[in-house]
Backbone as a chain_set.jsonl record, in Angstrom:
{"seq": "XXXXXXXXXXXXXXXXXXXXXXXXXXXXXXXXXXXXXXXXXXXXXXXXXXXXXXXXXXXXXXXXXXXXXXXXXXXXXXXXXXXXXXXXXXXXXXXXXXXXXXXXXXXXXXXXXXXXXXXXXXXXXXXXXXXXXXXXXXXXXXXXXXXXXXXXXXXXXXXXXXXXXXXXXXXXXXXXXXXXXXXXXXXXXXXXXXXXXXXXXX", "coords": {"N": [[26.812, 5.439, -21.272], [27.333, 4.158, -24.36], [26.037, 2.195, -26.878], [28.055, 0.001, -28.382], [29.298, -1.562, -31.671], [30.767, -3.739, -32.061], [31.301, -7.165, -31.902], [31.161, -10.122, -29.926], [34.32, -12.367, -30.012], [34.688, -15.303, -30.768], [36.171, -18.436, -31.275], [34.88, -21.65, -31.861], [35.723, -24.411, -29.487], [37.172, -27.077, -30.423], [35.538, -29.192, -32.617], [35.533, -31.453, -34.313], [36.301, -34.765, -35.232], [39.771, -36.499, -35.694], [39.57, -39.295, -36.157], [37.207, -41.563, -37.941], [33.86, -42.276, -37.798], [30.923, -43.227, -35.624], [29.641, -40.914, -33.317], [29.482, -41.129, -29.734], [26.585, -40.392, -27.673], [27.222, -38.895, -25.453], [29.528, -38.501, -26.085], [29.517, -36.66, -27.705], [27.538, -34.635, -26.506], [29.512, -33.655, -24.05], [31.335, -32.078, -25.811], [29.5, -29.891, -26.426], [28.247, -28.993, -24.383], [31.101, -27.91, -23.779], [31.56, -26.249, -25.006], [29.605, -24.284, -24.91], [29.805, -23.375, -22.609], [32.709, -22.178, -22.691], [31.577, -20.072, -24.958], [29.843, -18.628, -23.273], [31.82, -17.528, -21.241], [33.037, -16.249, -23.239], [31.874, -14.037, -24.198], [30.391, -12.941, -21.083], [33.088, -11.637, -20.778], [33.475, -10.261, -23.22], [31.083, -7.907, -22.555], [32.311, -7.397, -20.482], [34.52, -5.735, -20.821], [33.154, -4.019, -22.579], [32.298, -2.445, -20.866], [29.926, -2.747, -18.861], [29.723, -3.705, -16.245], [29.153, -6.536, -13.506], [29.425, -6.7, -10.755], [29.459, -8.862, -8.027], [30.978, -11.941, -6.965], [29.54, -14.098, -7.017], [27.308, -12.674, -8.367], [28.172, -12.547, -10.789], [27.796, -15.463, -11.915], [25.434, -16.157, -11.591], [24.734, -14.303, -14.082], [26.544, -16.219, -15.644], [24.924, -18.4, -15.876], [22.12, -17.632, -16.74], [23.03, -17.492, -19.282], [23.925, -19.74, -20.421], [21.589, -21.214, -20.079], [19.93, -20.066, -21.643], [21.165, -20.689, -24.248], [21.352, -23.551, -23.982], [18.195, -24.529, -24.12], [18.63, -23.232, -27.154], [20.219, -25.036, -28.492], [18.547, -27.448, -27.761], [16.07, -27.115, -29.213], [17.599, -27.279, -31.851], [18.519, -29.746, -32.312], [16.076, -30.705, -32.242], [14.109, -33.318, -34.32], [16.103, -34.137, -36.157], [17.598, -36.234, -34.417], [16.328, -39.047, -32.085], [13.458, -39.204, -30.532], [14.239, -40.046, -27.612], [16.637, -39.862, -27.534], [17.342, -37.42, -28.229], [16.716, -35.917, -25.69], [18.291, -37.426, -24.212], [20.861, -36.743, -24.977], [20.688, -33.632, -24.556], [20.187, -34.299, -21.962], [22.54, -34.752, -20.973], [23.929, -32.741, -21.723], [23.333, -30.609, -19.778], [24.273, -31.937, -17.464], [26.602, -31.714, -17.861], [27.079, -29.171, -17.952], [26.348, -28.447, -15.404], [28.116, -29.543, -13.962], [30.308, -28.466, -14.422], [29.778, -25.873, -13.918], [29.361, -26.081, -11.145], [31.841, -26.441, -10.083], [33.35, -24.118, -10.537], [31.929, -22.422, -8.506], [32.48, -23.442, -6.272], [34.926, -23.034, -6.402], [35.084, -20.116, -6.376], [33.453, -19.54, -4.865], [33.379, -21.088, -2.42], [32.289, -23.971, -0.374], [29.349, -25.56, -0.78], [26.22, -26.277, -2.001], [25.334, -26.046, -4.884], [24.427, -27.142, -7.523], [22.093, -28.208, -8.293], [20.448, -26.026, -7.716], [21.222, -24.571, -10.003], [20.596, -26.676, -11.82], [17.447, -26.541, -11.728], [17.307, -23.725, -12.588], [17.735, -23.922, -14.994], [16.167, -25.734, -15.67], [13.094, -24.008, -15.166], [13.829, -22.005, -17.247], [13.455, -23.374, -19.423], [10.864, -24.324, -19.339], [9.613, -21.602, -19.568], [11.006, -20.242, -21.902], [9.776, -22.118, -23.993], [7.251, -20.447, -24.612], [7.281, -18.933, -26.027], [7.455, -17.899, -29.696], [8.983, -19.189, -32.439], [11.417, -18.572, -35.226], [11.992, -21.288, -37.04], [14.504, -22.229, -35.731], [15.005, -19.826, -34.699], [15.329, -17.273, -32.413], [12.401, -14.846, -31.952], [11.525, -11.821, -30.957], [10.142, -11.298, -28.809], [11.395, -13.427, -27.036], [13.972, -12.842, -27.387], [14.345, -10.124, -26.029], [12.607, -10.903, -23.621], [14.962, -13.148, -22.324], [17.318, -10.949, -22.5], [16.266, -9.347, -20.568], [16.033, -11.025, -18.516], [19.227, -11.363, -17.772], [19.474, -9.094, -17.259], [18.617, -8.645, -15.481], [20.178, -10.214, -13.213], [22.075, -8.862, -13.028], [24.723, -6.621, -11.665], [23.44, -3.309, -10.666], [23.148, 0.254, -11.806], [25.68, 0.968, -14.074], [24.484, 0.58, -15.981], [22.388, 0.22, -17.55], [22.247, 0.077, -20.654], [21.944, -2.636, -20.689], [20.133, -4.317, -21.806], [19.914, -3.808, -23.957], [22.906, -4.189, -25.407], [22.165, -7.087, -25.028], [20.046, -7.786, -26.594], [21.168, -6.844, -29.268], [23.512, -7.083, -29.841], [25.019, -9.585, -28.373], [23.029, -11.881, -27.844], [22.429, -12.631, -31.073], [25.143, -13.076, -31.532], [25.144, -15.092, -30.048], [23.204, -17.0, -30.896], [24.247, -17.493, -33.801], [26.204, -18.931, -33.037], [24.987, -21.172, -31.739], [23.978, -22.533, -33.354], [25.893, -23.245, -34.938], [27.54, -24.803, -33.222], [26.178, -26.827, -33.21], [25.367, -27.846, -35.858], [27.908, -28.499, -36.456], [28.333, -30.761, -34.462], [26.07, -32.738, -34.131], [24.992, -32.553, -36.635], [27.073, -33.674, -38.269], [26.949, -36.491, -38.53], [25.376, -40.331, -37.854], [25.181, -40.497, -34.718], [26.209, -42.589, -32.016], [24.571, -45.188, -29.556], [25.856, -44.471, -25.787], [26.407, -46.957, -24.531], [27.045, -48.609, -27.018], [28.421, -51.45, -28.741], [30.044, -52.874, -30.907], [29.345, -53.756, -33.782]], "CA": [[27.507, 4.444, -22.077], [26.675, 3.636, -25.736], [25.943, 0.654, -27.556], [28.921, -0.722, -29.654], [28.731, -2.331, -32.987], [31.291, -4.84, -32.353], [30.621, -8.485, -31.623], [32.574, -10.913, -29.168], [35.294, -13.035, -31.171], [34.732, -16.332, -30.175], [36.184, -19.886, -31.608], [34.334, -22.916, -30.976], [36.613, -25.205, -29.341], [37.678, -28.515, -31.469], [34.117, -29.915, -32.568], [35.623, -32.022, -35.35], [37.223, -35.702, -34.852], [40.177, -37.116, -36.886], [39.125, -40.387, -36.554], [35.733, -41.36, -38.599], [32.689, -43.227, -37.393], [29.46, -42.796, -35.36], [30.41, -40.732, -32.146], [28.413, -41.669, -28.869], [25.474, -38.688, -27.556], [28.111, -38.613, -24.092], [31.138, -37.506, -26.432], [29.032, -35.303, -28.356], [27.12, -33.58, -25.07], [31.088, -32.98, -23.598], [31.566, -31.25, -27.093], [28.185, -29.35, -26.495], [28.851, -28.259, -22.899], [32.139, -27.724, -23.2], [31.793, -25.073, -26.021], [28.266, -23.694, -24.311], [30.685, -23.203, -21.698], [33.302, -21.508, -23.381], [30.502, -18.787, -25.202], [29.523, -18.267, -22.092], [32.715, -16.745, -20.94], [33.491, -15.1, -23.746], [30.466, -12.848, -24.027], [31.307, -12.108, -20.313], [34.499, -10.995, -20.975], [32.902, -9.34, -23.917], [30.227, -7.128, -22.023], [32.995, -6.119, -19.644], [35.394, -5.095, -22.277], [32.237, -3.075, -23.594], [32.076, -1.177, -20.057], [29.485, -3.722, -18.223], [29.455, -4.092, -14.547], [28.832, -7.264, -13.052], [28.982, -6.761, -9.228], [30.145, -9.388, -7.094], [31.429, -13.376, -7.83], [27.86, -14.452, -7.553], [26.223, -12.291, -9.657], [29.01, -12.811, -12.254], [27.841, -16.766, -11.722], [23.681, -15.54, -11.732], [24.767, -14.354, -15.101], [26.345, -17.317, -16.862], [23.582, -19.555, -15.659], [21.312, -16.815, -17.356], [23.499, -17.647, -20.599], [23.84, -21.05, -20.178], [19.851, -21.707, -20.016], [19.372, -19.309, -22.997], [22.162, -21.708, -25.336], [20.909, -24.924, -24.223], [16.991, -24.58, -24.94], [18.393, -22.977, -28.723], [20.607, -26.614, -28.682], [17.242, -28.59, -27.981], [15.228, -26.546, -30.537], [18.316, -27.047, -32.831], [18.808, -31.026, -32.402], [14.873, -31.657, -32.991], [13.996, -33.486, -35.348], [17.982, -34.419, -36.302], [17.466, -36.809, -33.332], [15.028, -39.343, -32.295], [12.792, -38.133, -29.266], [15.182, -40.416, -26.784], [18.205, -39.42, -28.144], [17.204, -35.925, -28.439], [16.317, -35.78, -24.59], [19.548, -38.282, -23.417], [22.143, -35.507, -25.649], [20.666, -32.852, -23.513], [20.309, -34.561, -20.378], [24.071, -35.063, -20.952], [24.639, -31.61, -21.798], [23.573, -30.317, -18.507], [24.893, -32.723, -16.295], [28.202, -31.407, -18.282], [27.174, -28.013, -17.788], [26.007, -28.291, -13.819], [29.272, -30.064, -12.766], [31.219, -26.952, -14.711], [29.188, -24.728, -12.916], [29.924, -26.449, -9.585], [33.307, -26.864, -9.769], [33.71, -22.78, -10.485], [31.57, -21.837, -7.743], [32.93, -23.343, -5.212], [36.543, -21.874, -5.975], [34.948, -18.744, -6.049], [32.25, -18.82, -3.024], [33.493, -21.709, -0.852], [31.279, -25.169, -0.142], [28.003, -24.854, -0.571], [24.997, -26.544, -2.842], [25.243, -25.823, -6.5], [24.447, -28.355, -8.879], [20.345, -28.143, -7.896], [19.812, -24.628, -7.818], [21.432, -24.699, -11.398], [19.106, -27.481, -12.749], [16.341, -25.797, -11.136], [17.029, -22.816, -13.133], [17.123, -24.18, -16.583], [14.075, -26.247, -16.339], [12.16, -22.967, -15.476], [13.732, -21.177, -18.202], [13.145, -24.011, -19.956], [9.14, -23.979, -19.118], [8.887, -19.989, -19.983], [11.408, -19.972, -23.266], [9.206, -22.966, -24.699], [6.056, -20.117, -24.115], [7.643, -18.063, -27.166], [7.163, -18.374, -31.02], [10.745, -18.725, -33.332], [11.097, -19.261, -36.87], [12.507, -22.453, -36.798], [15.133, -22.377, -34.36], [15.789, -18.71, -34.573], [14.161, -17.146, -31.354], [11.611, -13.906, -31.724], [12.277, -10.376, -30.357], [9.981, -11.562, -27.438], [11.828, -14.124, -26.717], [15.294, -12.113, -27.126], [13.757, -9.264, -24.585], [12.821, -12.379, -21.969], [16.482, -13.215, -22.076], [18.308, -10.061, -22.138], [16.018, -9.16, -18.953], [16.698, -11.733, -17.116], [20.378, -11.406, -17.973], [19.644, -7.477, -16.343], [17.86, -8.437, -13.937], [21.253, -11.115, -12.756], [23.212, -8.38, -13.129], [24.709, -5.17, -10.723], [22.388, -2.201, -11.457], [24.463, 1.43, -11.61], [25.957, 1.695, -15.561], [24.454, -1.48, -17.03], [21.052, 0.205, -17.887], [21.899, -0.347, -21.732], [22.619, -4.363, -20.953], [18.873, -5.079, -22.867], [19.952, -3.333, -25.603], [23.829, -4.804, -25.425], [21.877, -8.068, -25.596], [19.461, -8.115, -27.448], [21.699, -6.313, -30.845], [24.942, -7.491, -29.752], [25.389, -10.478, -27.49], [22.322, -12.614, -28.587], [22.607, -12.74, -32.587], [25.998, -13.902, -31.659], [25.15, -16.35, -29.494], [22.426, -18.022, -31.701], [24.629, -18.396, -34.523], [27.299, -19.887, -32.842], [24.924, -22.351, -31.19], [23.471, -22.966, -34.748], [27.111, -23.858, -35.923], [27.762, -26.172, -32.829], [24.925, -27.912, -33.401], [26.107, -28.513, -36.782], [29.191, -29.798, -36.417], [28.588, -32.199, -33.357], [25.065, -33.838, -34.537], [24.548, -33.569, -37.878], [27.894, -34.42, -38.702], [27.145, -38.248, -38.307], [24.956, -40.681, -36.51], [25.172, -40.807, -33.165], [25.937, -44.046, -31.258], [24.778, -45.323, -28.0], [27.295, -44.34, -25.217], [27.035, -48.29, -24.415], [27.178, -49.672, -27.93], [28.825, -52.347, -29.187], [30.93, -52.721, -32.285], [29.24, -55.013, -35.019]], "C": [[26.664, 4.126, -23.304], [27.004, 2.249, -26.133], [27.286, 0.132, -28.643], [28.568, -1.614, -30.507], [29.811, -3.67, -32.599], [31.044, -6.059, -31.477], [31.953, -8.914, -31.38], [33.498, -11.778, -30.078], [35.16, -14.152, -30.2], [35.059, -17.529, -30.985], [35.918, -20.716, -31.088], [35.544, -23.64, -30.784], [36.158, -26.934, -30.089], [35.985, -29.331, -31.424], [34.687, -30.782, -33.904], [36.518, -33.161, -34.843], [38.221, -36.013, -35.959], [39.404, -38.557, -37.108], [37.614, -40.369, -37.05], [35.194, -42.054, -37.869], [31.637, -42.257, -36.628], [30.069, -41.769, -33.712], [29.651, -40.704, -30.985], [27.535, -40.365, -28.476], [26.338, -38.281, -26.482], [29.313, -37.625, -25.204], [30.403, -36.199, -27.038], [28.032, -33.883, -27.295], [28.076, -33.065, -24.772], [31.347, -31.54, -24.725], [31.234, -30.047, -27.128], [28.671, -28.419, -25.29], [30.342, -27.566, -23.011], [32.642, -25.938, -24.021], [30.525, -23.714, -25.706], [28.847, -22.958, -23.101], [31.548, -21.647, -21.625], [32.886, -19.945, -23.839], [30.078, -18.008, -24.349], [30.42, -17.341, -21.165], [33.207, -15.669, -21.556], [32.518, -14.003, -23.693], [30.363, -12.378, -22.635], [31.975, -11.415, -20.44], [34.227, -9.802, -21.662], [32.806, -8.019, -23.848], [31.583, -6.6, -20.736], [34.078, -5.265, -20.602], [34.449, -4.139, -22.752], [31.991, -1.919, -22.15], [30.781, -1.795, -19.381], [30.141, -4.106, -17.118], [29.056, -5.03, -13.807], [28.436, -7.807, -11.528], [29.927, -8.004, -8.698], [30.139, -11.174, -7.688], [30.119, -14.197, -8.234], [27.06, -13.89, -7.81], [26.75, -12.764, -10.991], [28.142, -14.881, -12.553], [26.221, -16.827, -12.22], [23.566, -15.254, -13.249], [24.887, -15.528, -16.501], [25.894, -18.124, -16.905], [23.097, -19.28, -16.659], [21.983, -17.532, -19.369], [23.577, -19.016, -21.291], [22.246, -21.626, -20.381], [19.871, -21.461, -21.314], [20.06, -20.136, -24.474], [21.526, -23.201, -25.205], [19.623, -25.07, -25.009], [17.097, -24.003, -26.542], [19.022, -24.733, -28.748], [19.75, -27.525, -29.083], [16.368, -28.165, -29.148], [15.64, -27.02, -31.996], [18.332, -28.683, -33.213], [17.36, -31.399, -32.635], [14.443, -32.119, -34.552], [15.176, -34.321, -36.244], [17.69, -35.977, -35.321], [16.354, -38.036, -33.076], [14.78, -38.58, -30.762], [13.844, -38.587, -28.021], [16.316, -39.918, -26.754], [18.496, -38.224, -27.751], [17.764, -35.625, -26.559], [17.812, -36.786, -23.618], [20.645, -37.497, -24.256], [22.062, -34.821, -24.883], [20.361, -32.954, -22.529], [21.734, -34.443, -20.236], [24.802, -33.686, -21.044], [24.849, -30.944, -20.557], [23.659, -30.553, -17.56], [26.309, -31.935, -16.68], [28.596, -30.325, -17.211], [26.967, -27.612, -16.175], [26.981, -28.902, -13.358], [30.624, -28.594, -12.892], [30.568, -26.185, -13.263], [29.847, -25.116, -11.401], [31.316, -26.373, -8.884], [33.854, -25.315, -9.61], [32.879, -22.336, -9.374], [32.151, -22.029, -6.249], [34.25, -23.185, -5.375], [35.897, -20.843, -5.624], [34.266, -18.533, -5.042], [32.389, -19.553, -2.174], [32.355, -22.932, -1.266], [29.998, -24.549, -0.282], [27.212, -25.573, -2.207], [24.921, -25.935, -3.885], [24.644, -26.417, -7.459], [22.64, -28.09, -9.001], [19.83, -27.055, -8.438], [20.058, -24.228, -9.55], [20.383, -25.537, -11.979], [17.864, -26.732, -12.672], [16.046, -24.576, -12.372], [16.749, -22.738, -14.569], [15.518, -25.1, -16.909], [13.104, -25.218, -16.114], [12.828, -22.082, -16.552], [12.858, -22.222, -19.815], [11.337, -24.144, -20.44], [9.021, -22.713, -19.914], [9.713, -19.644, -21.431], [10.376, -20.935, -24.433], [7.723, -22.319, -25.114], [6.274, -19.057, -25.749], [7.587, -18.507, -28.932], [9.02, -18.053, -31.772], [10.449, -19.571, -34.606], [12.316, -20.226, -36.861], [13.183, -22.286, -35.905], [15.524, -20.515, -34.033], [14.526, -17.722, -33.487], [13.386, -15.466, -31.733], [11.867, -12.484, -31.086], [11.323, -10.597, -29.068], [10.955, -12.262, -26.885], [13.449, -13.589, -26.531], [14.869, -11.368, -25.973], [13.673, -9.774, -23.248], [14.263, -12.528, -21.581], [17.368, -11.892, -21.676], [17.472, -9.738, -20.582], [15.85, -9.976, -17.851], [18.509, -11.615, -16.773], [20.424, -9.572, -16.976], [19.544, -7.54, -14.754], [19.036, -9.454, -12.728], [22.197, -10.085, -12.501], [23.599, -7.129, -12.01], [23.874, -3.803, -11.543], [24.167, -1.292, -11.122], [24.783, 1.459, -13.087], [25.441, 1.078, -16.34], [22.735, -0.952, -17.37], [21.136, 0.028, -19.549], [21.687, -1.794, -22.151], [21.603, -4.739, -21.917], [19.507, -4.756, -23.812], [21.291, -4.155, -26.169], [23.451, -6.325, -25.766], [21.333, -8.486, -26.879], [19.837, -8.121, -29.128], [22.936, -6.853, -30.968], [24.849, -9.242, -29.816], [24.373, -11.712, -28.264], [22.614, -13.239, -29.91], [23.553, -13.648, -31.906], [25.729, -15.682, -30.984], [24.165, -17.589, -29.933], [23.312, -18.628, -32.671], [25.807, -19.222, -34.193], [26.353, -21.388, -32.04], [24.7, -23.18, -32.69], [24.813, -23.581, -35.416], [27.612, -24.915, -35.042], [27.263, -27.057, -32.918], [25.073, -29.098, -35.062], [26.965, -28.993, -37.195], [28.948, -31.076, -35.742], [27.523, -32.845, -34.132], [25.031, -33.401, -35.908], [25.537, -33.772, -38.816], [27.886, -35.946, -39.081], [26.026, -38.96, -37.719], [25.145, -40.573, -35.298], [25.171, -42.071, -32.316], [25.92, -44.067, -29.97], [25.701, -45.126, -26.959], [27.481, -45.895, -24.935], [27.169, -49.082, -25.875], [28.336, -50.603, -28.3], [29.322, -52.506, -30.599], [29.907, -54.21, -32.645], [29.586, -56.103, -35.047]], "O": [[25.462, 3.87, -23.238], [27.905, 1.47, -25.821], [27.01, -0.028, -29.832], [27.666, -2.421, -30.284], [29.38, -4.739, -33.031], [30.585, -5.896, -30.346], [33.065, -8.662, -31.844], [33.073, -11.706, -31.231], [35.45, -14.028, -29.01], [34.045, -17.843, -31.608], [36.368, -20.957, -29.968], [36.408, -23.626, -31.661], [35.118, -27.59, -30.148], [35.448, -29.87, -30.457], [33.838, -30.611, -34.778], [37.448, -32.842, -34.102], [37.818, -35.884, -37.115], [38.75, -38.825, -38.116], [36.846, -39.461, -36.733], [35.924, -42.651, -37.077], [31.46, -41.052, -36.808], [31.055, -42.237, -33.142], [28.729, -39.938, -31.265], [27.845, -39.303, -29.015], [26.324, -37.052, -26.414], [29.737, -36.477, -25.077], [30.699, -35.019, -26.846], [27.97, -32.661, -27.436], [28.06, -31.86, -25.023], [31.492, -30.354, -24.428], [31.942, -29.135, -27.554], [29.321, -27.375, -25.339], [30.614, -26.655, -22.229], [33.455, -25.041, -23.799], [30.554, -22.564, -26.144], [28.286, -21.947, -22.68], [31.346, -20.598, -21.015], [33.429, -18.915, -23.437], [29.915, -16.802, -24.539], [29.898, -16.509, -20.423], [33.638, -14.614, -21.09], [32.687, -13.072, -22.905], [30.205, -11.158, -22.669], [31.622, -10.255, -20.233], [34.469, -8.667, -21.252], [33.498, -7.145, -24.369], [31.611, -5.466, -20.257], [34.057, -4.057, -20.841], [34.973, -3.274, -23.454], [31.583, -0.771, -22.325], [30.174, -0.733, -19.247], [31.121, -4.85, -17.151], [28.276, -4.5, -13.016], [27.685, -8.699, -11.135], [31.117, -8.017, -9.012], [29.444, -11.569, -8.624], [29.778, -14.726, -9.291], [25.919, -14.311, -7.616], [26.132, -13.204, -11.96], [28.14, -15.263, -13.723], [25.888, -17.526, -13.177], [22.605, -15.731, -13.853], [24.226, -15.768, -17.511], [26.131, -18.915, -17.817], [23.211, -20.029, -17.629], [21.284, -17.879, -20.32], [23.333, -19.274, -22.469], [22.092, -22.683, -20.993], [19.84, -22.366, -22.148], [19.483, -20.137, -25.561], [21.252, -23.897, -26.182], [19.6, -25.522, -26.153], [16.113, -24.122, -27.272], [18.212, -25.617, -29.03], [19.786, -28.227, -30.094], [16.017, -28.998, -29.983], [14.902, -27.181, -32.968], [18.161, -28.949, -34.402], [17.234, -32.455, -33.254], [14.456, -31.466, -35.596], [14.789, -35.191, -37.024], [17.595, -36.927, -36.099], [15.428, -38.036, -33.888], [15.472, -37.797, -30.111], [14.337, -37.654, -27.386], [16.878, -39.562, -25.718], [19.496, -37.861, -27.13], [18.885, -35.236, -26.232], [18.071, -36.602, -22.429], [21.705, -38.006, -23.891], [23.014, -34.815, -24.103], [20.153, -31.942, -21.86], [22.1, -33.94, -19.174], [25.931, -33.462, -20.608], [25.962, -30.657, -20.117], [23.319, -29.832, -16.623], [27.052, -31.582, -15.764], [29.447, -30.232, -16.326], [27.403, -26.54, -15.756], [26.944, -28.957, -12.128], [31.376, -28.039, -12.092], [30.884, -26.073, -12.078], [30.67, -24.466, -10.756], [31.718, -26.288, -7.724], [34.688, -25.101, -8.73], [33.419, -21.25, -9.162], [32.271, -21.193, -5.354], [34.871, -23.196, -4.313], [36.062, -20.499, -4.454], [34.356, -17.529, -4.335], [31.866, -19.302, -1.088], [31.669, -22.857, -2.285], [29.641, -23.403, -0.009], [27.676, -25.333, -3.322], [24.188, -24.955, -3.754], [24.392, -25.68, -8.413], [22.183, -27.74, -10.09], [19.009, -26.986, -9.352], [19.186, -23.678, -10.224], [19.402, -25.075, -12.561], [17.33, -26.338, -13.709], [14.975, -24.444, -12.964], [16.001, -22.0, -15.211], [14.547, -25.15, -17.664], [12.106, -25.35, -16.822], [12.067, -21.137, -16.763], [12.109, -21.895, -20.735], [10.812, -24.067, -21.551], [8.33, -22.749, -20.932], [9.169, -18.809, -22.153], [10.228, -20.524, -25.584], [6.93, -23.027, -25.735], [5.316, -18.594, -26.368], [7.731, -19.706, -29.17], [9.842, -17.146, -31.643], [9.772, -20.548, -34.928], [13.475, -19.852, -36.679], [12.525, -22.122, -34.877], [16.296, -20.161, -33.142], [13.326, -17.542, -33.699], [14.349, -14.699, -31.759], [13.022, -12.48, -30.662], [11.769, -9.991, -28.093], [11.547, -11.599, -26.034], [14.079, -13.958, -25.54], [15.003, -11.918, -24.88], [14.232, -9.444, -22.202], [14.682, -12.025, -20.538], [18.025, -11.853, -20.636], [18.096, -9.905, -19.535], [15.611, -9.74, -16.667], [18.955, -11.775, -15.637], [21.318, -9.146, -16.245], [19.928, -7.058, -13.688], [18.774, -9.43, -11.525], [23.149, -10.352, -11.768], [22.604, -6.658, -11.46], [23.819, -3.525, -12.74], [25.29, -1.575, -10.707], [23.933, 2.185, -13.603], [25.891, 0.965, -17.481], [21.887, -1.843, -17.417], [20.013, -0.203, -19.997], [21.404, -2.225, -23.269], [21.965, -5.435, -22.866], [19.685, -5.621, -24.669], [21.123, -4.788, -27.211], [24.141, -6.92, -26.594], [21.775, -9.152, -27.814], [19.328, -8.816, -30.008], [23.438, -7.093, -32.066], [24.688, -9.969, -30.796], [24.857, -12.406, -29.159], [23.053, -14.389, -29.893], [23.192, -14.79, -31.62], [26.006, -16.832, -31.324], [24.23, -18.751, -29.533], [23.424, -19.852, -32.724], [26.305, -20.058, -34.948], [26.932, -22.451, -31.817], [25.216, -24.257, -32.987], [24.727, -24.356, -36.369], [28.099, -25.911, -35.577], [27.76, -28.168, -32.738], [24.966, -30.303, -35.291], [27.02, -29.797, -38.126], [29.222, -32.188, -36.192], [27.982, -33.642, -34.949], [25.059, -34.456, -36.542], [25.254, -34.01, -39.99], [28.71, -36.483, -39.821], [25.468, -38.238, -36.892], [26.193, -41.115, -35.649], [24.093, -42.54, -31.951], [26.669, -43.45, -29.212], [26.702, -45.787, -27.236], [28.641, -46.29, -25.058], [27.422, -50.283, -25.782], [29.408, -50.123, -27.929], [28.557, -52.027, -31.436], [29.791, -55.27, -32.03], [29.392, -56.787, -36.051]]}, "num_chains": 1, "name": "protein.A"}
């Protein structure tokens, strides 16, 4: 199997409000997750459309963790600074509470009862630990740091036709998925302030 040039087609879902004002870090995490989410599927879909093998419901699941980790820590990279340090850290606490009840809710259609939500957290705070170990020019991550990712994304995945997946990531899949976090990031936060989810009107 060869590498294709073409890149997943993905629209962020609705990151823009009609109404104006400040919008709380809860609505804007939903926003975050819900479109982190979204990317996450499509680039699935993608990589099988490209001839990508995934194996069985929980590897497919092993994967969009894998994708899921790799989008949030660009998010946090992307909101520093934008943010104050609280803020920063209560947006993406919020994101992956979003993103670990998603997760939960699809696993157990697909695998039955059973402990989810943990083993998910679990996994982004160690990617979290070992992506933070990498150098990126400003938010844009390193060809180490791409390589780390696509092989964990291999290493989630069914062996058998999928020996180009590094390469599928790293030229394909990736790129895309930076600049689309880079454009959610810019719609939801630095569209506006940000108001407390408990604030109070003036």
């Amino acid at each position: 199997m060869a590498i294709l040039s073409s890149r997943p087609s993905v629209a962020l879902v609705k990151t823009r409000w009609r109404k104006k004002g400040p919008r709380t870090l809860a609505e804007r995490a939903g926003v975050i997750g819900s479109n982190v989410w979204k990317i996450s599927s499509e680039v699935f879909k993608h990589m099988e459309k490209e001839g990508f093998r995934f194996g069985s419901d929980r590897l497919v699941t092993d994967v969009l963790a894998e994708f899921m980790a790799f989008m949030v820590q660009l998010a946090d990279r992307a909101v520093y600074g934008k943010l104050s340090e609280a803020d920063r850290a209560a947006l993406i606490g919020e994101v992956v509470g979003h993103l670990a009840a998603t997760m939960e809710n699809n696993q157990r259609d697909l695998l039955g009862p059973g402990e989810y939500r943990k083993p998910f957290i679990e996994l982004l705070n160690a990617r979290f630990g070992e992506y933070a170990g990498f150098a990126y020019a400003g938010v844009e991550p390193g060809y180490p740091c791409l390589r780390f990712f696509a092989t964990k994304v291999s290493d989630a995945m069914a062996r058998g036709d999928n020996k180009w997946v590094v390469e599928q990531m790293m030229d394909i899949e990736a790129p895309e998925m930076v600049r689309l976090v880079g454009k959610l990031i810019e719609q939801t936060v630095q569209a506006g302030p940000a108001a407390r989810p408990h604030a109070r009107p003036g």
